[in-house]
C-alpha positions in Angstrom: 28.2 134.5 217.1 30.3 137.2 219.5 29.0 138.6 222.4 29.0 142.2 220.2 27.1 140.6 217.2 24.3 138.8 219.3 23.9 142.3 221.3 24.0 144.4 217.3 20.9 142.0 216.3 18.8 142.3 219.7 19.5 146.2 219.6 18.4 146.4 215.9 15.2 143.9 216.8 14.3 146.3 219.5 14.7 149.5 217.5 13.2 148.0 215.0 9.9 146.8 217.3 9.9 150.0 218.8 9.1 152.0 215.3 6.5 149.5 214.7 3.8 152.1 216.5 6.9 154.7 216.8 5.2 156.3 220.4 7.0 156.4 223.9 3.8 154.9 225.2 4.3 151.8 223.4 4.2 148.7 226.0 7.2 146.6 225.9 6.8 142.7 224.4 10.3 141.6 225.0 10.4 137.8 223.2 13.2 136.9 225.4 13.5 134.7 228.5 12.9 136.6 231.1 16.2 137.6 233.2 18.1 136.2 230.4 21.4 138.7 229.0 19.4 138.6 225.8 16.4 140.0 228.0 17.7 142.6 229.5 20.1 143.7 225.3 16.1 143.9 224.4 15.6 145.9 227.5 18.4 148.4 227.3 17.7 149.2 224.2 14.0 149.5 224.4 15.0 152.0 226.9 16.9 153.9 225.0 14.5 153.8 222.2 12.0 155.7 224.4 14.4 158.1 225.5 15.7 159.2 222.3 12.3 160.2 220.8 11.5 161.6 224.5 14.6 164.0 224.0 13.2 164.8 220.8 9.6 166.0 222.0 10.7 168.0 224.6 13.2 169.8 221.9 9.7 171.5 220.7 9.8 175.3 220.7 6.1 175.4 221.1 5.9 172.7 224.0 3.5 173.1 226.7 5.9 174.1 230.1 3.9 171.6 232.0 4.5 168.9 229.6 8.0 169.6 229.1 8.6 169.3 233.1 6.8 166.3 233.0 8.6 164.9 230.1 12.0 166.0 231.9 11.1 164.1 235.0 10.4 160.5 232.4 14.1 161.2 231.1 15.5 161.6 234.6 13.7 158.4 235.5 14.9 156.7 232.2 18.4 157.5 233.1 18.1 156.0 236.2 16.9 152.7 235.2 19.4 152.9 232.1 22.5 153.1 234.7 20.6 150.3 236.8 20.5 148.1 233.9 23.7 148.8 232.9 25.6 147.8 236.2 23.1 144.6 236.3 24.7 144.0 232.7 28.2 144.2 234.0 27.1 142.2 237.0 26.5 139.2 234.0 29.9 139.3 232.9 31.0 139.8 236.4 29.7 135.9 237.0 31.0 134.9 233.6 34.4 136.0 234.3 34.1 135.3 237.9 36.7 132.1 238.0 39.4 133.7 235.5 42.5 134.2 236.9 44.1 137.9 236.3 48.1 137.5 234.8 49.9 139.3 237.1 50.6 142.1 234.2 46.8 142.4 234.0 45.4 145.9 233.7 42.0 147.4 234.1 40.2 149.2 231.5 38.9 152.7 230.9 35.0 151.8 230.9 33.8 148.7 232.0 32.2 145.9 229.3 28.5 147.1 229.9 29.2 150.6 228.8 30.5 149.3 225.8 27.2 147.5 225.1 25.6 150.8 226.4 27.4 152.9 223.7 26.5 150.2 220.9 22.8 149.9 221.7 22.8 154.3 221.0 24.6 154.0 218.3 22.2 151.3 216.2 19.5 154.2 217.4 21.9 156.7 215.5 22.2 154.5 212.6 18.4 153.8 212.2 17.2 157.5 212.6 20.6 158.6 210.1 19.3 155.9 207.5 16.0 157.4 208.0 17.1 161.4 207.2 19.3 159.9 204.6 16.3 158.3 202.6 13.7 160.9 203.3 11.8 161.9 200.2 11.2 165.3 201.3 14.7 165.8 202.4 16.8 168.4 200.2 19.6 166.5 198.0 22.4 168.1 199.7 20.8 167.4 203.6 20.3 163.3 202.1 24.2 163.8 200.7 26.0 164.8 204.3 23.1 162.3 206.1 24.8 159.8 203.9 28.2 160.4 204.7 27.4 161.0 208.8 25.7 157.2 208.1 29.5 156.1 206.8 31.2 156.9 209.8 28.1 155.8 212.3 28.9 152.1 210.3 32.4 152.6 210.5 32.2 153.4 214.6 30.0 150.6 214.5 32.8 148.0 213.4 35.3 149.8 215.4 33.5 149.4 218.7 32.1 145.8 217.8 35.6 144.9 217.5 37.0 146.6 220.4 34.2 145.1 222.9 35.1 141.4 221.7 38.4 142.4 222.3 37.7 143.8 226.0 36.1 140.4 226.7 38.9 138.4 225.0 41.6 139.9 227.4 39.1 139.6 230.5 38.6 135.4 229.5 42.1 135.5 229.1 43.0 137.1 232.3 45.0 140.2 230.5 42.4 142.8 231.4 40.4 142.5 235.1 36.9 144.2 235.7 36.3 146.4 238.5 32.2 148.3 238.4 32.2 151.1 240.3 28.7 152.0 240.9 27.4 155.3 239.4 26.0 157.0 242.8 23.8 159.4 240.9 23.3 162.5 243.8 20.4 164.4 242.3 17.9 161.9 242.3 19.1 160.3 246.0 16.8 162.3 248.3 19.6 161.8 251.2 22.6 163.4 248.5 20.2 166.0 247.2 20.2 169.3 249.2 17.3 170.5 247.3 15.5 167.3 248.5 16.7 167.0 252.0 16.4 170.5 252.6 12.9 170.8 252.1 10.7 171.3 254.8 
């Protein structure tokens, strides 16, 4: 199985664990070995999981201002440990890759391989919840017809970016792509970058 189909079924396990009690307080119960790449797919898109449905309470008109701060500073926290995980992915396929030899035409490429797998785990969360408003039995006919055809392209971006991810790690094995991570450096949440933060008294 390809690096892009192994990640696909752990995403759609963890999605589909996650909607099991479908709450953002659900504990995790990742069945993989801990610190294994398979643990920290499960991970990811646990993560995400939470987040999406985080972004969607905080969306309510008639939310409590309290809540919604609070809610607010759970996503900013979540995006934190989502970049974190993200550059510990890429640090995975750094130590694969490690011993490959770049050809000296080698070029690097526009997002590294974990951002890849970062954009795949959202976009099984897309195709779930579009499946979902597609087969809704309260939905409208027309609102189920465009869900339907928003669903063909999410499974047609889906074999797009499959493909082009096994294709990124094909040229790095092969030594026609290199990888180079930059780390994200996220200010606003560095109390030493943040003026709001620093500046308090």
């Amino acid at each position: 199985m390809d690096f892009s189909a192994m990640s696909y079924q752990i995403f759609e396990k963890a999605t589909d664990d996650y909607h099991v009690e479908d709450h953002v307080d659900t504990p995790i119960n990742n069945p993989y070995e801990l610190k294994s790449i398979e643990y920290y797919l499960y991970l990811k898109n646990w993560i995400d999981a939470v987040q999406w449905h985080l972004e969607d309470i905080i969306r309510n008109p008639d939310i409590n201002p309290v809540e919604a701060l609070a809610i607010k500073r759970r996503i900013d926290k979540s995006n934190q440990e989502r970049t974190d995980l993200v550059e510990l992915i890429d640090s995975y396929f750094l130590e694969t890759y490690k011993e490959v030899k770049a050809l000296a035409d080698a070029t690097i490429n526009t997002e590294s391989p974990a951002w890849a797998v970062d954009r795949l785990s959202i976009l099984v969360l897309k195709i779930y919840h579009m499946h979902q408003e597609a087969t809704r039995p309260d939905a409208e006919p027309a609102h189920k017809t465009a869900c339907q055809q928003k669903l063909a392209v999410l499974l047609e971006q889906k074999k797009d970016l499959s493909s082009a991810l096994n294709q990124l790690l094909d040229d790095i094995k092969e030594g026609r792509k290199f990888m180079k991570v930059y780390k994200q450096m996220k200010m606003y949440n560095d109390p030493s970058l943040n003026p709001v933060l620093y500046g308090k008294k």
